[in-house]
C-alpha positions as CSV (number, residue, x, y, z in Angstrom):
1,X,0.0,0.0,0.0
2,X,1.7,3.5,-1.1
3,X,1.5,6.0,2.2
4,X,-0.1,9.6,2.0
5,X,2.0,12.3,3.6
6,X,-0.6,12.1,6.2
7,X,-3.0,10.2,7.9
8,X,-6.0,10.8,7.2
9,X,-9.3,9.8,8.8
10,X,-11.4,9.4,5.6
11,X,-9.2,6.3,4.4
12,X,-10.4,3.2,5.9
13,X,-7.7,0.5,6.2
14,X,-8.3,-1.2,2.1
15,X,-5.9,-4.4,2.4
16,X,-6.6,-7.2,1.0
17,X,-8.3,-9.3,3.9
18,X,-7.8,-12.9,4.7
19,X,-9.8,-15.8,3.8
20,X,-11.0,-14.2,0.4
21,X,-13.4,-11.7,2.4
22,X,-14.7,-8.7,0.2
23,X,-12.9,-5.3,0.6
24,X,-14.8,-3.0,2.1
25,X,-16.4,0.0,0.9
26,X,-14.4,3.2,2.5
27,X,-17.3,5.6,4.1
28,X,-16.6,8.9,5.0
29,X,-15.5,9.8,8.6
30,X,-17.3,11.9,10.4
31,X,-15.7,11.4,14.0
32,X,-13.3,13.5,16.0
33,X,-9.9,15.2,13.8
34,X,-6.5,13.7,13.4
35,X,-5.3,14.9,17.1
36,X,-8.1,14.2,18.9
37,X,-8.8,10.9,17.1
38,X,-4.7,10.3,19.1
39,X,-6.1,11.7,22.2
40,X,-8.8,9.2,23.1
41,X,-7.1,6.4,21.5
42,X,-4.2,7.4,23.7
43,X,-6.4,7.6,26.8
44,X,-7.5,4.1,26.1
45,X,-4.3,2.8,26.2
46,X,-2.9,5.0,29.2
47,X,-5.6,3.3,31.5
48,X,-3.4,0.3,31.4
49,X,-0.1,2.3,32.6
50,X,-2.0,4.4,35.0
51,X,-3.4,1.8,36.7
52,X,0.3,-0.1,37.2
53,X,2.5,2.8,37.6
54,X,1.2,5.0,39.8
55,X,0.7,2.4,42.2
56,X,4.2,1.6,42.5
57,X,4.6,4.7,45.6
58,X,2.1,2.8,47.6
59,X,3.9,0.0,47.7
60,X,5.7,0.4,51.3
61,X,1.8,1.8,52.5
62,X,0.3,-1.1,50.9
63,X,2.8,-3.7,52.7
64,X,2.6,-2.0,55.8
65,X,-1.5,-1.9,56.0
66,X,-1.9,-5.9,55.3
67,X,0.9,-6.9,57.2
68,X,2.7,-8.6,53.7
69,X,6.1,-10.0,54.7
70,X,7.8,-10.6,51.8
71,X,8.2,-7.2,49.7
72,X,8.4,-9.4,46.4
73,X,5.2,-9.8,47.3
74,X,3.9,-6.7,46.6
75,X,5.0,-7.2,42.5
76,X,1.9,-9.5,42.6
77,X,-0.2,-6.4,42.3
78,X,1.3,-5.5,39.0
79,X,1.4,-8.8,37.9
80,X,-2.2,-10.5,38.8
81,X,-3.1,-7.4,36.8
82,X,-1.9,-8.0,33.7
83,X,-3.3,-11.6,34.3
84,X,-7.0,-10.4,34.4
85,X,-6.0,-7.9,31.4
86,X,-4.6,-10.6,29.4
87,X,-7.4,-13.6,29.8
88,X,-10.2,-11.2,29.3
89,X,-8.5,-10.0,26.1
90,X,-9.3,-13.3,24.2
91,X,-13.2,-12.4,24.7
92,X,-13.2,-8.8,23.7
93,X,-12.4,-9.2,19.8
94,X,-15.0,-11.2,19.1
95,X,-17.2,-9.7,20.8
96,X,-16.8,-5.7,19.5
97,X,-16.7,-7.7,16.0
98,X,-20.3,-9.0,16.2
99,X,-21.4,-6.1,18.2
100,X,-19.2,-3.0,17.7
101,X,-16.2,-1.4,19.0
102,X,-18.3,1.3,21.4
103,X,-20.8,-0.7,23.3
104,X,-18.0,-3.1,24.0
105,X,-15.9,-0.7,25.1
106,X,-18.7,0.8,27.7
107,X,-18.8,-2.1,29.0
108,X,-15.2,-2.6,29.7
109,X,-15.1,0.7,31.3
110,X,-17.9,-0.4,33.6
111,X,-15.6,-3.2,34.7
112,X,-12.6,-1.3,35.3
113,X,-15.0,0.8,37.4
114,X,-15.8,-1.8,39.9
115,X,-12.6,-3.2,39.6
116,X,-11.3,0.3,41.4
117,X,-14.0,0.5,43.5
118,X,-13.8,-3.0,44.9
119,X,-9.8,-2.1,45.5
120,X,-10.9,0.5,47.7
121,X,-12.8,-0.9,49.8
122,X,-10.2,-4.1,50.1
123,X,-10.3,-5.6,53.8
124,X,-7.2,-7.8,52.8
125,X,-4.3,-8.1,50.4
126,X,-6.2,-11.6,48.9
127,X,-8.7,-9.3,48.2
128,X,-7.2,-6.4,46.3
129,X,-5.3,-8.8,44.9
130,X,-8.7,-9.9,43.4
131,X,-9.8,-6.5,42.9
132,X,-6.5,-5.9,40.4
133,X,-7.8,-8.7,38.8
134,X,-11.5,-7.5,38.2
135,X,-9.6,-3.9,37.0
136,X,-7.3,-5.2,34.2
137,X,-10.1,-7.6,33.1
138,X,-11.8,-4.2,32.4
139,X,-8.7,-2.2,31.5
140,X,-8.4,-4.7,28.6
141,X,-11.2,-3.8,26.6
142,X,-9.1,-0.3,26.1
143,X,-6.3,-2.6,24.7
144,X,-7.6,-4.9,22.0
145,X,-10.4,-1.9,21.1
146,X,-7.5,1.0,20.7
147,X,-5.5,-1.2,18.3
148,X,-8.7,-2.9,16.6
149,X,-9.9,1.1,16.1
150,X,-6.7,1.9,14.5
151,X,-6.3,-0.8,12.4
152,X,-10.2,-0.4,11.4
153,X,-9.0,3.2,9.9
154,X,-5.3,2.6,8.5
155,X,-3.2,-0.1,7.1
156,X,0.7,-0.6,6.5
157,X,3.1,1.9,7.4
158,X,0.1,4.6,8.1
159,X,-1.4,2.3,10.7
160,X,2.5,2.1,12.0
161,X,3.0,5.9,12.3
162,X,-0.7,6.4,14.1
163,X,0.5,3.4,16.5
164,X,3.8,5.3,16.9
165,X,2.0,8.5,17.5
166,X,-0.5,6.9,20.1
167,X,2.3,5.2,21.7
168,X,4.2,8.5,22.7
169,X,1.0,10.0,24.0
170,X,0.5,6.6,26.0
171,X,4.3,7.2,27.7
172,X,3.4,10.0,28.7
173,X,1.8,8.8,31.3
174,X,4.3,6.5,33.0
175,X,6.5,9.7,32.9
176,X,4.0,10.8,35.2
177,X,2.0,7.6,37.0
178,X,4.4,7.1,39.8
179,X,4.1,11.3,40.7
180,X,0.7,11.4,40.8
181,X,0.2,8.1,42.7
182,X,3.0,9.8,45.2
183,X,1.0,13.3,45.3
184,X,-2.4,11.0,46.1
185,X,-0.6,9.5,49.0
186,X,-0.1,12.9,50.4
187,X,-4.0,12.7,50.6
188,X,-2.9,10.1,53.6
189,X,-3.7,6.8,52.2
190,X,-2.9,4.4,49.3
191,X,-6.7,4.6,48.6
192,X,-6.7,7.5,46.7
193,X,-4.8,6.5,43.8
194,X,-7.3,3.8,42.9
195,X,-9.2,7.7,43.3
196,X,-6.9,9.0,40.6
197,X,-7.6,5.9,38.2
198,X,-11.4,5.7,38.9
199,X,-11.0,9.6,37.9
200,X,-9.2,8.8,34.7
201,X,-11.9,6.1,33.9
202,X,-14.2,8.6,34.0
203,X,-12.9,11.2,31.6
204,X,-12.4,8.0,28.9
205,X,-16.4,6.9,29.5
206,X,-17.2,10.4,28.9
207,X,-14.9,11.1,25.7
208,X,-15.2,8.4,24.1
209,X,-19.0,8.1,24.4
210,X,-19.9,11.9,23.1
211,X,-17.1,12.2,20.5
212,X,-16.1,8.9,18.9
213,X,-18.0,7.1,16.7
214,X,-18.3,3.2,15.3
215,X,-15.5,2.2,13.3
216,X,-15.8,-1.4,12.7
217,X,-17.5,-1.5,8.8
218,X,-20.7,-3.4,8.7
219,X,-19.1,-5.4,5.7
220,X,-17.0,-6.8,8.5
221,X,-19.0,-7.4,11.4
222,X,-18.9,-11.2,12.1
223,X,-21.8,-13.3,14.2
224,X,-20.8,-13.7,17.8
225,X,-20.2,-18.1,17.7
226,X,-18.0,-20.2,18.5
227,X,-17.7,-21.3,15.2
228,X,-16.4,-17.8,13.6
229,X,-14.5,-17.1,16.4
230,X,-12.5,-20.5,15.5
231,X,-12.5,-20.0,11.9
232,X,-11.0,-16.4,12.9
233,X,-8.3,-17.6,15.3
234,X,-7.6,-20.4,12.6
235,X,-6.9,-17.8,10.2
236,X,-5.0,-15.8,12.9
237,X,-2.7,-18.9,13.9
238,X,-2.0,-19.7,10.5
239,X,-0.6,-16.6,9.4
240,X,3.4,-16.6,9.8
241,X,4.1,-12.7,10.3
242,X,0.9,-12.8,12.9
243,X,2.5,-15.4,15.3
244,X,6.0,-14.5,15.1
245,X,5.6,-10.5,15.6
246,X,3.2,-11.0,18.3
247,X,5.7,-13.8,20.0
248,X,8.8,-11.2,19.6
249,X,6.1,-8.4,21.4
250,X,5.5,-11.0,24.2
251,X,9.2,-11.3,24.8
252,X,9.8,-7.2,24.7
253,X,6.8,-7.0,26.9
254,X,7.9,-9.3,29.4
255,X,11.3,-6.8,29.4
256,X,9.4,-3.6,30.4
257,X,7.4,-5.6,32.8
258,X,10.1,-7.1,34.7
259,X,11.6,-3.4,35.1
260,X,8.2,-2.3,35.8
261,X,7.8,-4.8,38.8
262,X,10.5,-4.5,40.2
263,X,11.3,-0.4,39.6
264,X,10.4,0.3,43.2
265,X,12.6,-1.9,44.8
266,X,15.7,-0.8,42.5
267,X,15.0,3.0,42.5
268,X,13.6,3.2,46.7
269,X,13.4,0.2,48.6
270,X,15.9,-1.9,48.1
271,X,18.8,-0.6,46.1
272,X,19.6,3.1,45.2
273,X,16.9,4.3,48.0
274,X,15.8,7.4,46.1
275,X,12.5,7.9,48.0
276,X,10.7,11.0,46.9
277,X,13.1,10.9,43.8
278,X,12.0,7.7,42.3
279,X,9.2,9.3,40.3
280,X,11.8,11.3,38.7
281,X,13.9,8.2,37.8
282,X,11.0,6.6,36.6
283,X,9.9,9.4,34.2
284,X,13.3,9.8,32.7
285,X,13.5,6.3,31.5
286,X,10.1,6.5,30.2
287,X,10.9,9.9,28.4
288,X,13.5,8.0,26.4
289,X,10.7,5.7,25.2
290,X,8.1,9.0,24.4
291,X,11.5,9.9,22.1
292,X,11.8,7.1,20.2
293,X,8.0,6.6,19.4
294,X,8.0,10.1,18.2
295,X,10.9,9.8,16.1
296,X,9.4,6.0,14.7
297,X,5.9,8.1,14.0
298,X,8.4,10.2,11.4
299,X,10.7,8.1,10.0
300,X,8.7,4.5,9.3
301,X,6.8,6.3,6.2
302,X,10.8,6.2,4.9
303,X,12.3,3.0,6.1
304,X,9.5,1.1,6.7
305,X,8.6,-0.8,9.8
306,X,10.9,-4.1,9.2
307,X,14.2,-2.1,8.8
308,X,13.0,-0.1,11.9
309,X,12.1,-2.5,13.8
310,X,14.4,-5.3,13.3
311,X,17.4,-2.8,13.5
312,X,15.7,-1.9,16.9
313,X,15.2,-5.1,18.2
314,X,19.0,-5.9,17.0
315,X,20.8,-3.1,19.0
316,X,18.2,-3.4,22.1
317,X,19.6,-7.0,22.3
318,X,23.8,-5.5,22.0
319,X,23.1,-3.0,24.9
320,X,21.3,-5.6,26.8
321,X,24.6,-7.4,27.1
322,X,26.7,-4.1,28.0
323,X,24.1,-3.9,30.9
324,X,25.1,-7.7,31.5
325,X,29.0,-6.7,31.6
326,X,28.5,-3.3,33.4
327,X,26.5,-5.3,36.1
328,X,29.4,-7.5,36.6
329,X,31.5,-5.2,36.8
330,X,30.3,-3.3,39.1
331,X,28.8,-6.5,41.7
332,X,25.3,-5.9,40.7
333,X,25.4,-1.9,41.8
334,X,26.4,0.0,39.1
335,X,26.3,4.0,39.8
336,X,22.7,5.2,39.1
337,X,23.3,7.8,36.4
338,X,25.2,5.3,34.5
339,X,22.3,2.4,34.9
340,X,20.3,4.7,34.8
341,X,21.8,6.0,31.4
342,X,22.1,2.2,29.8
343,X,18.6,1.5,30.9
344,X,17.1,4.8,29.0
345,X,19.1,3.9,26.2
346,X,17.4,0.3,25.4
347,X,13.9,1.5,26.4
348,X,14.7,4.1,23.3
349,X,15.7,1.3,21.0
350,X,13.1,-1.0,22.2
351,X,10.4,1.9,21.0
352,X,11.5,1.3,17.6
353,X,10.2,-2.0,17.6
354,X,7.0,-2.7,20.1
355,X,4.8,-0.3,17.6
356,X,6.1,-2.3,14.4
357,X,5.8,-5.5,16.1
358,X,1.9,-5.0,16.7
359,X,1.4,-3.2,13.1
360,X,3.3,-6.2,11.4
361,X,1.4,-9.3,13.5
362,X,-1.8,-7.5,12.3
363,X,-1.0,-5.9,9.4
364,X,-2.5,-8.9,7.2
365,X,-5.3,-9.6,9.7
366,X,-7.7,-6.5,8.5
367,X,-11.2,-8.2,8.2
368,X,-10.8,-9.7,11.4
369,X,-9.3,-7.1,13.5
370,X,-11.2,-7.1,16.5
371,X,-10.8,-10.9,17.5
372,X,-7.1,-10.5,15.8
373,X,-6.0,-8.1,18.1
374,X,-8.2,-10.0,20.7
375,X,-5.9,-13.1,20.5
376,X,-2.3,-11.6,20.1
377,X,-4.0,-8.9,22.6
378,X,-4.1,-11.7,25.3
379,X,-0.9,-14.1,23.7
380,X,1.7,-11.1,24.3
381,X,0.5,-9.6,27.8
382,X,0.3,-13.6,28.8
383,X,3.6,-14.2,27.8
384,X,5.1,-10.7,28.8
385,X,3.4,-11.0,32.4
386,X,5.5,-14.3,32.7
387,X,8.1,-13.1,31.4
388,X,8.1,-10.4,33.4
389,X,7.1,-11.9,36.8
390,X,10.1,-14.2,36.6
391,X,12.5,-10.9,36.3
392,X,10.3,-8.9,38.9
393,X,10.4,-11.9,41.2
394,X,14.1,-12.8,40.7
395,X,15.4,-9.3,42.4
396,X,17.7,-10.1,44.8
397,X,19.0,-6.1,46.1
398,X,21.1,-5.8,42.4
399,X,20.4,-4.8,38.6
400,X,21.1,-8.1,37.6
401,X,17.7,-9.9,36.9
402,X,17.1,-6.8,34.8
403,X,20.2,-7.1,32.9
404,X,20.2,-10.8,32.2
405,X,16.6,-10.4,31.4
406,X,16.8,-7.6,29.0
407,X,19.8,-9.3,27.0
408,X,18.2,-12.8,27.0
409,X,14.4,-12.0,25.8
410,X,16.4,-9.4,23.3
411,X,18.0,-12.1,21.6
412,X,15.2,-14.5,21.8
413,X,12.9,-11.8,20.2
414,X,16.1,-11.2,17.3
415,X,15.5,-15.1,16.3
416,X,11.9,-14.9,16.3
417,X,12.2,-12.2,14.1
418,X,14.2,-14.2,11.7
419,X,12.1,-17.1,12.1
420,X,9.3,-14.8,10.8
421,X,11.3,-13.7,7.9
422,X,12.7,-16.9,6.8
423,X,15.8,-15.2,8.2
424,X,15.9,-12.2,5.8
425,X,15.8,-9.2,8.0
426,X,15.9,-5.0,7.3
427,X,13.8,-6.0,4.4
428,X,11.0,-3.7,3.4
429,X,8.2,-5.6,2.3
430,X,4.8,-4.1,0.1
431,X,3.2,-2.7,2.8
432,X,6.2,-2.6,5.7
């Protein structure tokens, strides 16, 4: 597909879809302009980062109210999370194909709601622990609908810049999750940053439901049965670029949520002890990532997302083994501004590739992109929360789980990659 110089909102995505299904008609758009189309989109995405990182201040006030002994412990609350937000995943494609991509969303939002609800009023860790579950099942809906949405609009290297785009306004927030959660504990309890996210939840319900319209084409709405949903996840598993992008995104993912798991403990509890200053730690690194998704919104509609990405993936993998030897060098405590410097420098490279990643795996998926995004949705948070639970869990007072975990997944990701591409890589393809 040949890129304008611009998205544009009157193009429906026009590939080719699978399985011999008829090309849609485009309609005109009559939603919400380029930016604020970003904006909500954005939003929809952020609830997933705001409801993980501006929790991580309350962690000492969390562990301290329920009595929890073992501070690795408290990771469980990011991770049980992304648990609930990756099974309930699989059920929100097929269901915003067959009925649309608004009323689906309401309804996730209504979950998240009591999901926040039900974690203030916790009597017990078990039970906000099954409260975080209840919230990411209903954070989820923002994650397979925000990438269905896009890909429902643009294809190729168009939906790649939007992504890239959407992805620097979503960093924005983990740049500033772990202040805000930090100013709502000044409030005087860990309760009010499940405040701040019921808050947030909110403003999306509201947004979203007065400004943006359907987007799935009724040429491509698909029965709700068990049946389609099969024939759909057939179609999904046997497509090569599908299984293999989403599998390297799993292995990325896992990366920034074993650094995400166990940031608090590395930046305040249990290694460089930078209390009030870990927000500012935190934001830095996540800046780095804001910069590179910027940058890949610009660039891709010249290189293309596979030389992008796979160049990405390829140097995030070499600096992940200089954070190996610097580790070792320096016992597992290596001076913070220059972890702190090697660390920003592979969450920029690894922006260059989680934004490609999910525009290639769905890139030939267009008819079905609801349950598409459904599936890889819930196959890459799955496989990152693992992933990332067994870094997060491994922290023993050094940067070391982090390092070997950033340089093994990196290469693992690099030969996925390969796989994918019958091991021709930096290769622009048709429409990448």
């Amino acid at each position: 597909m040949t890129s304008s110089p611009r998205p544009t909102l009157g193009s429906p995505a026009s590939e080719a879809s699978p399985g011999g299904l008829p090309e849609a008609t485009p309609s005109p758009w009559v939603g919400p302009g380029f930016a604020e189309f970003v904006g909500i989109v954005a939003l929809m995405m952020a609830v997933t980062a705001m409801s993980i990182d501006n929790l991580l201040p309350a962690f000492p006030m969390i562990q301290e109210r329920f009595g929890v002994a073992d501070p690795n412990s408290l990771q469980l609350l990011v991770y049980v999370y992304m648990i609930g937000f990756g099974v309930a995943q699989i059920v929100y494609g097929p269901v915003s194909d067959a009925l649309g991509r608004r009323p689906t969303l309401l309804i996730s939002l209504g979950i998240y709601t009591a999901g926040c609800i039900l974690s203030m009023l916790a009597p017990s860790f078990e039970w906000l622990l099954a409260s975080r579950i209840i919230q990411g099942m209903g954070a989820a809906g923002g994650r397979v609908l925000a990438t269905a949405i896009v890909r429902d609009r643009f294809s190729g290297r168009e939906m790649a810049s939007v992504m890239s785009l959407i992805m620097m306004v979503f960093l924005i927030v983990p740049m500033l999750g772990p202040a805000i959660g930090a100013t709502m504990l000044l409030l005087g309890s860990w309760i009010w940053v499940f405040v701040s996210m019921l808050a947030l939840g909110g403003i999306l319900t509201l947004w979203f439901a007065l400004r943006m319209p359907e987007t799935l084409h009724p040429a491509y709405r698909r029965p709700l049965s068990l049946r389609s949903t099969g024939q759909a996840l057939l179609t999904v598993l046997r497509t090569r670029a599908a299984i293999g992008y989403a599998t390297a995104l799993g292995l990325l993912t896992g990366c920034i949520m074993g650094y995400v798991g166990s940031a608090q403990q590395v930046f305040d509890t249990g290694l460089y002890h930078l209390g009030g200053l870990f927000p500012v730690a935190f934001g830095v690194v996540a800046g780095a990532m804001g910069a590179a998704t910027l940058i890949n919104s610009r660039v891709v509609r010249w290189l293309g997302m596979r030389t992008l990405s796979h160049a990405g993936v390829t140097a995030f993998t070499a600096v992940g083994l200089v954070q190996v030897g610097i580790g070792l060098h320096y016992q597992g405590h290596p001076p913070l501004v220059l972890f702190l410097s090697v660390l920003a420098l592979n969450q920029f490279l690894i922006s260059f590739a989680l934004p490609n990643f999910n525009a290639l795996a769905l890139q030939p998926l267009g008819a079905i992109a609801g349950t598409a995004s459904s599936f890889l949705g819930f196959y890459t948070t799955i496989l990152g929360a693992f992933c990332g639970f067994v870094i997060g869990h491994a922290f023993d007072g050094t940067v070391m789980p982090v390092a070997y975990g950033y340089a093994i997944l990196g290469a693992l990701a690099l030969l996925t990659v390969a796989w994918t591409e019958h091991g021709r890589l930096y290769r622009a393809g048709a429409s990448g």
